[in-house]
C-alpha positions in Angstrom: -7.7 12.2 9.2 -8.0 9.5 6.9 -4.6 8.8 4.4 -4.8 6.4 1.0 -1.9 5.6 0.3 -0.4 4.6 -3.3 0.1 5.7 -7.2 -2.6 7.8 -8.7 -2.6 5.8 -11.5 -3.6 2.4 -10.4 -7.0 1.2 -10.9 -7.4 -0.4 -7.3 -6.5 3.0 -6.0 -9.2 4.5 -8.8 -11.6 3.0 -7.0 -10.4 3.2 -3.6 -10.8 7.1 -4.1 -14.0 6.8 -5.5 -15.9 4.9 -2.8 -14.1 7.8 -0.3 -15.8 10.4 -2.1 -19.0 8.8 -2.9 -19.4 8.3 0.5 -18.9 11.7 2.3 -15.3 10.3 3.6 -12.6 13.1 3.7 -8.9 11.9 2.8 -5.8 13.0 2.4 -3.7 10.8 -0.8 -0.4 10.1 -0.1 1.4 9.4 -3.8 4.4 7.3 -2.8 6.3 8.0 -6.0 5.9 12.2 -5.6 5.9 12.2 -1.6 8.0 9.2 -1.1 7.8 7.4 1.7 10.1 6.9 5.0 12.0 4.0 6.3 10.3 3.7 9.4 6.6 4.0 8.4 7.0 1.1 6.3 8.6 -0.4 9.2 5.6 -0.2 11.3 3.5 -1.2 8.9 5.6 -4.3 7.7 5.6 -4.8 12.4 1.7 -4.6 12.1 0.7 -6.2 8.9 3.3 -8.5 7.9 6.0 -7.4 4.6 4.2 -10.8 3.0 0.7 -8.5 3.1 2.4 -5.7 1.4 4.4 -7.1 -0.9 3.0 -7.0 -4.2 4.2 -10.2 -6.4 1.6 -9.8 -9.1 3.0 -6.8 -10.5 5.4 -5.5 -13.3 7.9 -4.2 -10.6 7.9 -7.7 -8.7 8.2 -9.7 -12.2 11.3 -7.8 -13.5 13.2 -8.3 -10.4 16.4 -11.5 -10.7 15.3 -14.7 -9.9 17.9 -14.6 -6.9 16.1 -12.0 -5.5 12.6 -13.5 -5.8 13.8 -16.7 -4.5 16.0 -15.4 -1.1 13.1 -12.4 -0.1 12.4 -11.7 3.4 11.3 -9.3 5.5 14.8 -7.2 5.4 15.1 -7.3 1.9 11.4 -6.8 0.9 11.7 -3.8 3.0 14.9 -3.2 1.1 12.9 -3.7 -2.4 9.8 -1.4 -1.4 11.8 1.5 -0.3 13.6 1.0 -3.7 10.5 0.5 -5.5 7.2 2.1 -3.9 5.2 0.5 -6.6 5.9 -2.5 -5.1 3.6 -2.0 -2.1 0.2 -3.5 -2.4 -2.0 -0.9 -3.0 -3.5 1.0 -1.4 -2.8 1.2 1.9 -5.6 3.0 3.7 -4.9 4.7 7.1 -7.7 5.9 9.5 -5.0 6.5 12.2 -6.0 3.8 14.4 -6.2 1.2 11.8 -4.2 0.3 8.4 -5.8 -1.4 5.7 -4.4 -3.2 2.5 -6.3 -3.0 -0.4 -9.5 -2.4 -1.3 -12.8 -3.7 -0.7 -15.9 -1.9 -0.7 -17.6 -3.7 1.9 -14.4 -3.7 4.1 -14.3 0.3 3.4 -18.3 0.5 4.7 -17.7 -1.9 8.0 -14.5 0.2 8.7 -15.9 4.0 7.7 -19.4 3.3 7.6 
């Protein structure tokens, strides 16, 4: 079973759910602020994709955080920070259950799903 993860309300994720249903895909959305999300799934991911990949520094979330904490991040305290702050995982993450995806692309959705 396929998972999206994210926040309904984001546009990337709009659109993520779109191309799924356009094209025939059945998915399961996983909304990280109303089903949360556990230590150590975001620990394999961060083992598998890198926190750098999921981090997401062009956002609101990343933008109000203290210069000191933008300046000294690694992967321990980005972990820290996304736990803390879901938003603040690069969206969406896309999980076919043998691979895991980072945002969204509509040709990387058809070469993966297609």
């Amino acid at each position: 079973m396929i998972t999206l993860y994210g926040i309904p309300n984001c546009d990337t994720i709009k659109k993520a759910r779109k191309w799924l249903e356009a094209n025939d895909c059945d998915y399961q959305f996983h909304d990280f602020r109303k089903d949360g999300l556990q230590e150590q799934q975001l620990k394999s991911w961060v083992a598998e994709l890198g926190w750098e990949v999921l981090l997401n520094k062009r956002g609101t979330t990343w933008r109000q955080q203290p210069d000191d904490i933008k300046e000294s991040i690694d992967e321990a305290s980005a972990i820290e920070l996304m736990l803390e702050y879901p938003a603040m995982i690069k969206r969406p993450v896309l999980d076919t259950g043998a691979v895991r995806k980072v945002g969204f692309k509509d040709t990387e959705y058809a070469a993966l799903l297609g």
